[in-house]
N, C-alpha and C positions, 0 to 999 in steps of 0.2 A: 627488833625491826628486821634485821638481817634475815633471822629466822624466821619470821612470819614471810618474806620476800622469799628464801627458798623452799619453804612448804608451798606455795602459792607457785612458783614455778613449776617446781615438780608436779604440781596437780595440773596445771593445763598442758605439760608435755606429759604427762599420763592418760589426759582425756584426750589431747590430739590422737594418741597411740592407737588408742581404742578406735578413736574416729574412724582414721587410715586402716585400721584393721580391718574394720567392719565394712567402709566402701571398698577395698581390696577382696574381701572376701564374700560380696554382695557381684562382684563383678565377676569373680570366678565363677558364683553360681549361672549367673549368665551367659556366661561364653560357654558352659558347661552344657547348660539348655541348649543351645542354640549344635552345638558340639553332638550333641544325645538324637541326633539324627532318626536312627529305628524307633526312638522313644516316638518322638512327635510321628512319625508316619503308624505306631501303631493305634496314636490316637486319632488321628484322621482316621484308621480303616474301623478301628470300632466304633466310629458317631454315627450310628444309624439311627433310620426314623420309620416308626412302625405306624402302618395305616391299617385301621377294621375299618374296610366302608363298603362302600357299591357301586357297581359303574352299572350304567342306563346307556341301551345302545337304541337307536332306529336304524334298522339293515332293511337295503335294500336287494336287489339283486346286480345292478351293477358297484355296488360296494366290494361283495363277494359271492358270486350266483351258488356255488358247492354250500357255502354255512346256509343259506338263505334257502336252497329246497331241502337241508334237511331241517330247517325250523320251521318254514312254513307247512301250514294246515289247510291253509284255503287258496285255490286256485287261483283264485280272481283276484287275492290282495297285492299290493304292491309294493308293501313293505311291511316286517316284523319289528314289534318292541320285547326287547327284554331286560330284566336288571338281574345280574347275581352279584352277591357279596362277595367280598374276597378281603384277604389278606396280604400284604405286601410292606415289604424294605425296601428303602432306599438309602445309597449312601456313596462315597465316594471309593472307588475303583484305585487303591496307591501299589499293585500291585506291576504298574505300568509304571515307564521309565520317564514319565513327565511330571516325576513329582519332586522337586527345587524347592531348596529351604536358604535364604542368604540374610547376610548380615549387615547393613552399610549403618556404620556408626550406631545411631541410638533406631535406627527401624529396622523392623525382619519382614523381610519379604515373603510368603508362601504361595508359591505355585503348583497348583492340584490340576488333574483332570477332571471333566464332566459328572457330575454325579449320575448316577444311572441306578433302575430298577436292579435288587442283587436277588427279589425272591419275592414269590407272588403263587398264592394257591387260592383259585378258583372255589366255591361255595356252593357246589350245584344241586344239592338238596333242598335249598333255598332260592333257587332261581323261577323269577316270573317269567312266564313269555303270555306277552299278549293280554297281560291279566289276569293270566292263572298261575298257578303251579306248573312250573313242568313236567310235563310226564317222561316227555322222553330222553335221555341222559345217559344213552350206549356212548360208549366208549369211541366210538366215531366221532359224535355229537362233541362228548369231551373233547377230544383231542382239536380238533377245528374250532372249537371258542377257546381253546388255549392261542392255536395259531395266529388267532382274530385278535386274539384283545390285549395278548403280552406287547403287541408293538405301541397297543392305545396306552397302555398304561406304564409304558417307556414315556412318552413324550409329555406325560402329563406336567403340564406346569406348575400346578400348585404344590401337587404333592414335591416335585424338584426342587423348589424356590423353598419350602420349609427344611429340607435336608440340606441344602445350600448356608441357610440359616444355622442351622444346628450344628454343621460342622467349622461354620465359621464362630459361635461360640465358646466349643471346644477348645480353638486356636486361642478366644480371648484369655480365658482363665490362666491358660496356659502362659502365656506372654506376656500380658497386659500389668498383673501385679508385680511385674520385674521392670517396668517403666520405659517397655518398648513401642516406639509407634510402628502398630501393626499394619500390613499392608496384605491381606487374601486377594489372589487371584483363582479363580475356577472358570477353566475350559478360556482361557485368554482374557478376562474379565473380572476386570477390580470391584471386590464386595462392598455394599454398602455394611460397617458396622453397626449393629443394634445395638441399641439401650441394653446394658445390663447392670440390673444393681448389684454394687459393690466391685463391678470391673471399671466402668466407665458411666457409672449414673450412683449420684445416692440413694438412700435408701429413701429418703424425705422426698426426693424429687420422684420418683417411682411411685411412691406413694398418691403425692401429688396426680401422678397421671391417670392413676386408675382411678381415683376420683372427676375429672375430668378439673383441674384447676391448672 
């Protein structure tokens, strides 16, 4: 009996051991994370989000008079339409001294700057004006629908809001499996967290949703 009592002791201060090992060493990994500072800012800088699409402009002449006589064709209109394809990234800028990573007990805070356009090439082979093809696309032309539309497609909101999205993803995977409540801030502004299965949504419930149930 003796001996069945101390086999039986020894085995739950063996498995305590292990226990305490494993949450000691589950916490190192944590403080570790949190510690790996350049680690997390290099994943913030590489979560970008790549857009093939088209911007559709109607220009008038008090928009921009210079872009506007060199696109228009006809005297008497009063405003020109064009769309060209483009290409473009977005993503977050950590390269600036506003980006704060902290620890208060079991939640991490991340403070980022604004996400911004990092890169954008114009499609002008492809560009309509008016309905047609365009023909003309000197290097003038270029350079002033550069000027015109890099600041439209700075401000664009959706395309913002998806890399806003994506980088706060990033963050989840990275944090979230270590049992931290996360807290994203961008540009002074607390993220709504998304649904993700297997960070913070199951997979059954995901499921679920894309079915519509």
């Amino acid at each position: 009996m003796k001996k069945i009592l101390v086999i039986t002791l020894i085995a739950i201060l063996t498995t305590a051991g292990v226990v305490i090992g494993f949450i000691k060493g589950a916490d190192k990994v944590r403080n570790g994370l949190i510690a790996n500072y350049p680690t997390v800012k290099n994943l913030v800088q590489g979560t970008t989000v790549e857009f093939d699409s088209v911007i559709s402009v109607s220009l008038t002449k008090a928009d921009d008079e210079t872009l506007f006589n060199l696109l228009n064709t006809d005297s008497k209109a009063d405003s020109v339409s064009f769309s060209i394809p483009y290409y473009a990234r977005y993503g977050v800028d950590v390269t600036v001294r506003n980006f704060r990573l902290f620890r208060k007990e079991e939640t991490v805070e991340v403070w980022l700057p604004d996400t911004k356009l990092q890169y954008c090439e114009l499609k002008f082979d492809r560009m309509i004006l008016n309905g047609k093809a365009a023909s003309n696309n000197s290097a003038i032309v270029r350079a002033k629908l550069y000027e015109y539309l890099i600041p439209v497609l700075e401000k664009n909101k959706i395309n913002r809001k998806v890399s806003k999205t994506a980088t706060v993803k990033a963050l989840m995977y990275c944090f979230m499996p270590y049992k931290f409540d996360l807290k994203v801030y961008i540009a002074e502004e607390q993220q709504t967290l998304p649904k993700v299965p297997g960070v913070n949504q199951t997979v059954d419930e995901a499921i679920n949703q894309m079915l519509g149930k």
